[in-house]
N, C-alpha and C positions, 0 to 999 in steps of 0.2 A: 275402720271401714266407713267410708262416705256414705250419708245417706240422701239416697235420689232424692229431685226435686222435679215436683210436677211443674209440666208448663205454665201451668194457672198459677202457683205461687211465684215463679220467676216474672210472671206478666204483670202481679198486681205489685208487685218488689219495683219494680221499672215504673208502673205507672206513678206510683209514690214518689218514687226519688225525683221522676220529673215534674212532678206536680207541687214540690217541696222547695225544689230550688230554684225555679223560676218566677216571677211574680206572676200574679191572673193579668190576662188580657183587660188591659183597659188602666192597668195600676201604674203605668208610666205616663209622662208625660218627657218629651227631648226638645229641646229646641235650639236652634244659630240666629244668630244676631249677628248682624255685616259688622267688619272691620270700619273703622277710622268713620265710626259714627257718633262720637260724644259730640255733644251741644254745649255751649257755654252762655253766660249772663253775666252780667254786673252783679256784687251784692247787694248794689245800691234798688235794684228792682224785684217789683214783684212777679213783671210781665215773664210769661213760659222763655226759657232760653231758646234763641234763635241763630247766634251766632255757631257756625261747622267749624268742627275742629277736627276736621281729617288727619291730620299729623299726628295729634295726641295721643300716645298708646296708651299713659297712665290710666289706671280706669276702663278701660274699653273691653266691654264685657265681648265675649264670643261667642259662649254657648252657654246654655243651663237645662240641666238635668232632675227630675223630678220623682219620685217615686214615694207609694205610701202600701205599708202591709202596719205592723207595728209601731211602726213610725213613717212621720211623713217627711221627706229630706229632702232640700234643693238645694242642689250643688252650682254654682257658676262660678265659670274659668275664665280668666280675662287675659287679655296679651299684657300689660304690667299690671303689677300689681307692691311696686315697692313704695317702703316707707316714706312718703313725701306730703306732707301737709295733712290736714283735719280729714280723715273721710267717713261715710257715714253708708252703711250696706242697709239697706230696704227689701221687706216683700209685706204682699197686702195677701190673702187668703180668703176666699169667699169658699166655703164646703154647702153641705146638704142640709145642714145643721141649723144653719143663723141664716137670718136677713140681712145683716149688717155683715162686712167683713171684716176680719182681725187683721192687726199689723205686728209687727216684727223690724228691729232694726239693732243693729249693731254700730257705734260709736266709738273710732278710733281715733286717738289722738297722733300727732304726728311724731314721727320715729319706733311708732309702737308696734307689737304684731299681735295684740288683745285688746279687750274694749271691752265698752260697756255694754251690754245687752238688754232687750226690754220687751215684753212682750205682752200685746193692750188685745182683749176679746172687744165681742163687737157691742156690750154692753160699758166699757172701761172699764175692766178690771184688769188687774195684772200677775195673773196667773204664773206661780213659780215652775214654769216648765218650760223644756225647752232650751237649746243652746244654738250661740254659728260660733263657729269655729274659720280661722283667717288660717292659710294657710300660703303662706308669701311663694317659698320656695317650688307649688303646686300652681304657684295663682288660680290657687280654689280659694273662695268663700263659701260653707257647706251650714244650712240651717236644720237641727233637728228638732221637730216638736212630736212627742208620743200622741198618736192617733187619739187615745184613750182622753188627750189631755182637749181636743179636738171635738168632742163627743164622738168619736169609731165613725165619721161620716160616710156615707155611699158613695160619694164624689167631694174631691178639691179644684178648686180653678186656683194657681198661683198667675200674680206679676210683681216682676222683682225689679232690680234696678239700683243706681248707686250716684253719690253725690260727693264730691271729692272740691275740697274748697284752699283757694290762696288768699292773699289777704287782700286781692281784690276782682277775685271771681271763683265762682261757683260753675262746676262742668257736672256734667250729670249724661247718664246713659238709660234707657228702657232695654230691656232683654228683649223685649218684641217688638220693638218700634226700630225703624234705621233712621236716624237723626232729627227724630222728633220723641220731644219731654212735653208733656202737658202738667200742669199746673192740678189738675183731676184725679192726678193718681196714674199708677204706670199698667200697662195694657193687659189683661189678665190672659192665659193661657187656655187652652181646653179645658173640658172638665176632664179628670180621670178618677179610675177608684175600683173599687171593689163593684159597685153599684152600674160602672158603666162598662156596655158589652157590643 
């Protein structure tokens, strides 16, 4: 024999399951990045790249995706992403937490589909937490750092970005910039989070 269920329990059942598998409002951040925007430079310089390299899809970020509940993740998908020369995935972090922002990069050598990874807080340390993960065949590059490892901030602002090198130039992309790299670091996103509503 079934036993009935009051409406009240089937409504806080529903509000639960919705409130569980969704993130809070505010916990995402999404963003596009125009096509055939890498910039290039000489190795030989230190000045910001200025030469457009429309053509180039290597590298060429398109979108990136953000989100933090127990972890904080950004994902960016780029039109190639095959094994060809040194490259080098980027994001800078400013949260609710620190004055200074922390960085994150991943280091791939060419032919590789793994790397080095590193991750510096905004005092230089180098906290064992946290992974990116290259994912050729997705053309995702996805960074996890546990919140926890973050101090649980109210709020994250990311900017990410990538540098991909021959052996006589450097191309480089901003996720939020359309064909402009500054030398300052790459252009941070919203804030999102728990904290923001």
């Amino acid at each position: 024999m079934q036993v009935p269920k009051s409406p009240l329990a089937c409504l806080l059942a529903a509000f639960v399951l919705a409130t569980s598998s969704a993130p809070s409002l505010g916990a995402t951040d999404d963003g596009r990045d125009a096509r055939g925007d890498v910039v290039s430079r000489p190795l030989t310089t230190d000045a910001p790249p200025t030469k457009a390299e429309p053509a180039r899809r290597l590298g060429d970020i398109i979108a990136t995706s953000a989100s933090i509940g127990t972890d904080l993740v950004v994902t960016s998908k780029f039109r190639n992403l095959a094994a060809i020369g040194h490259q080098q995935y980027s994001w800078q972090l400013l949260t609710s937490e620190d004055e200074f922002s922390w960085s994150a990069a991943l280091f791939v050598a060419p032919g590789s589909n793994q790397g080095k990874f590193e991750l510096i807080d905004p005092i230089a340390n180098q906290p064992d937490c946290g992974t990116a993960v290259l994912d050729r065949s997705r053309r995702t590059v996805t960074l996890t750092i546990p919140a926890a490892c973050l101090g649980n901030p109210d709020w994250v602002k990311v900017g990410n970005g990538v540098f991909f090198y021959t052996a006589t130039r450097e191309y480089s992309d901003d996720a939020r910039r359309d064909g402009v790299v500054r030398n300052t670091g790459w252009k941070f996103g919203p804030k999102f989070g728990p904290g923001v509503h």
